[in-house]
Structures are given as C-alpha cells and as structure tokens.
N, C-alpha and C positions, 0 to 999 in steps of 0.2 A: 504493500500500500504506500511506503515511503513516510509515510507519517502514521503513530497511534491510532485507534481507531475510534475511540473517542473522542479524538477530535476532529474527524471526516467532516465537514460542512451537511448538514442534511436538513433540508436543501441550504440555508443561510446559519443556521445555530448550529453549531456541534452536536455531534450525536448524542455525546452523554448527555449534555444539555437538553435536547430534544424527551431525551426518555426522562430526565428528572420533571420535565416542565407537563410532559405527558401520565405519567405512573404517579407523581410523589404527593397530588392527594387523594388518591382513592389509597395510596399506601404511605401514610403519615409517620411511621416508623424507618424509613431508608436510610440506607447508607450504603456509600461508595467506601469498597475494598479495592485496594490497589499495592501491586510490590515497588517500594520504593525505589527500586533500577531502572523501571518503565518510565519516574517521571522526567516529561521534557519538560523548557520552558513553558510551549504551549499550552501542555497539559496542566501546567502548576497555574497558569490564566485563567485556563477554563475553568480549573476547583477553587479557585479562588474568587470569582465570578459566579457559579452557579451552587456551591457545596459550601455550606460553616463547616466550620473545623471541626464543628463537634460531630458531624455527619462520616468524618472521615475515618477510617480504619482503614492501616497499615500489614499488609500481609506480612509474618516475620518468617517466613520459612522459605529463602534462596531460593530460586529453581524449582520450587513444586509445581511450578502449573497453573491451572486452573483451583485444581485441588487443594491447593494449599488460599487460596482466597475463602473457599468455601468454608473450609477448616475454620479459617480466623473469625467469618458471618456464623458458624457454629457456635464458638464459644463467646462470642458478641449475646447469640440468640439464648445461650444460656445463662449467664450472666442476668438477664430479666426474664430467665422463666417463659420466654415464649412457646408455648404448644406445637405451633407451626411457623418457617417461614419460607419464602422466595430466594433462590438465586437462579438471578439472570443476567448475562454474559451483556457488555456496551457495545454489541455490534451486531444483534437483534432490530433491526430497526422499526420492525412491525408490529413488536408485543406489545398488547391494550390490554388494558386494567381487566376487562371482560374475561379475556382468555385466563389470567394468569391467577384472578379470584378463583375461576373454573376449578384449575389444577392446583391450587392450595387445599380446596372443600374435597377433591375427590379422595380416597382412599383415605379415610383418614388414620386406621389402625394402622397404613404399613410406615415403616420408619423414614420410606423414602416416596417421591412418586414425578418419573417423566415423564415427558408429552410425547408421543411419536407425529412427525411430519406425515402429510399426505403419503407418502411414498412407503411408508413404513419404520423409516429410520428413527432410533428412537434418540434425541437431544438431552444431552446426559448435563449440560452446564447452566440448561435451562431447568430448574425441578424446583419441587417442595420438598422440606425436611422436617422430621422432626425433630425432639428433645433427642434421643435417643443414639444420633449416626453421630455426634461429634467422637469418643471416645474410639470408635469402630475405623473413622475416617483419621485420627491420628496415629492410630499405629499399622493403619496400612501406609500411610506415606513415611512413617519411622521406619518404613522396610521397603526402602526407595519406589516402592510404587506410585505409578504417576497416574496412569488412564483412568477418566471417569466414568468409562462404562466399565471396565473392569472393577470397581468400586460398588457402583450400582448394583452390580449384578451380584459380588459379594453378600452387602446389604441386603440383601433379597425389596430392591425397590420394585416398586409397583409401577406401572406404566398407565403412560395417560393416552388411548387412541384415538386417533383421528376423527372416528366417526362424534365420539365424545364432545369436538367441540368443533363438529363443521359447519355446524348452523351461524358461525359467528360469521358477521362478515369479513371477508380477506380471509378465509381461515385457511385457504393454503398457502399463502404468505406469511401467515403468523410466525415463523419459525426458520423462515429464509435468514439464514448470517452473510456477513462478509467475511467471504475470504479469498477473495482477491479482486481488482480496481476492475475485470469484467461484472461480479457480484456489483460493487458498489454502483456502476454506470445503471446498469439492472434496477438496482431500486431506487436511483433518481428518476426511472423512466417511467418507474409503479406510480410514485410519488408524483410526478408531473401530471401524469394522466389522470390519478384518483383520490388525490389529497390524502393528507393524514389521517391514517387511520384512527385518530381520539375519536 
C-alpha cells in the first residue's frame, strides 16, 4: 500500500477515522490497539486528531500479529468485566454497527465467534470474544504461534454464516479488507457509486 492502512484516504478522512466516526456511537466503549513500530508521523496525526489518549492501547508483544492486539483488547476487556467484545481489523472498510451488533449477540455461550464472507471464508480478525479466550490466546502466542485461524479453531470459536446476516444491506461487502492498492481502488469505486454504508 506504501503507506498504513489506516490512514488510506476513504474517500477524504482516513480510514480509521472513517470507522471511528462511523462505529464509535452505536459502540461507546472503543479503543484503538496499535504496536508501537507501526507508528508513522501520519499515523500519530491521525490518533491525535480522531482518538484521546485514553482510547489508546498499546500492543506490548513484538511481532505477534494481529494476535497479539487482540491479546492486549482481551485483557483491556477484562480488566472491566466485559461479557462480550468486538475486534475489528482498520482496513474493513464496510463494517456497520448493524452487522457487527449481529455477530457480538450470536452464539453467545461459545468463547469465541466469526463471521464467514459470502464465499465461505471465515475472517478470523474480525470476531466477538469472550471473558474467557484471553488466558487461552496468551499462551498460545507464548509458544510463538501467530495464525488467527489456527487460534480460532483451537478455541473451539463458533462461526458466524453468511446466510446469518445477508439480509443487511452490502452484506457481501461487509467483510471485503484491503490488501492490496487493487482492493483499495475497488472500494473507492463501491464507495463512489453507493455511498457509505452508515
């Protein structure tokens, strides 16, 4: 991409911005995790710009991934007791509060639970958690494991299908990432043509 991905222009604000201004009041509890080697200038603009300080959380585990952000919103999430919560990846650009309520409520006894895209693939850095996967999710990455389907699937997470929440509108975009500057061209072209999905 050349640049973070949260700070991709989408279309005029930055993406994380985009999803803070779009998610952060149907979800009043947010916070940005981030490893402190990712931060550029830019990025330190934008969290400075769109995130209080107090919103912020520091991933402290080197090299973990994904996984290790999640980790650190785990023991965040446990620290106040929360029953359930959200982690969603800054280069989603389609996820609405609609969908993501959806896949917090569904399955609520399993420890964990993802959504699978139209196609079937299931997005393992988009999911709900609960109390329960912090302790589970750090000693799998104390034993250099990184993959978060490999994790998932450990956890015995539950999955969220397709059909589950196609009735939303955009619901086969819900779950499109960028990951690379054809993806990104791609959902300026969704965007141009069908506005933001809030």
């Amino acid at each position: 991409m050349g640049q973070p991905k949260a700070t991709l222009p989408f279309p005029e604000a930055p993406l994380l911005a985009t999803l803070i201004a779009r998610l952060g009041r149907r979800f009043p509890n947010w916070r940005v995790v981030f490893a402190p080697a990712t931060l550029t200038p830019a990025l330190e603009k934008i969290l400075s710009d769109c995130c209080p300080t107090e919103r912020l959380i520091f991933d402290d585990r080197p090299g973990g991934g994904a996984l290790a952000g999640i980790e650190r919103a785990a023991r965040h999430a446990a620290q106040r007791a929360a029953p359930r919560w959200l982690a969603i990846p800054c280069d989603m650009p389609f996820l609405t509060a609609e969908f993501l309520e959806r896949l917090a409520a569904a399955c609520p006894a399993a420890p964990a639970i993802a959504p699978c895209a139209a196609d079937g693939r299931v997005t393992g850095v988009c999911a709900a958690y609960g109390p329960a996967i912090q302790p589970a999710l750090s000693d799998f990455l104390d034993r250099g494991q990184r993959r978060v389907q490999d994790f998932l699937n450990l956890a015995g997470a539950a999955r969220l299908p397709f059909p589950a929440y196609a009735d939303l509108p955009g619901a086969a975009r819900i779950l499109f990432n960028l990951n690379t500057p054809d993806d990104y061209r791609q959902a300026l072209r969704w965007l141009s043509d069908e506005g933001d999905p809030a």
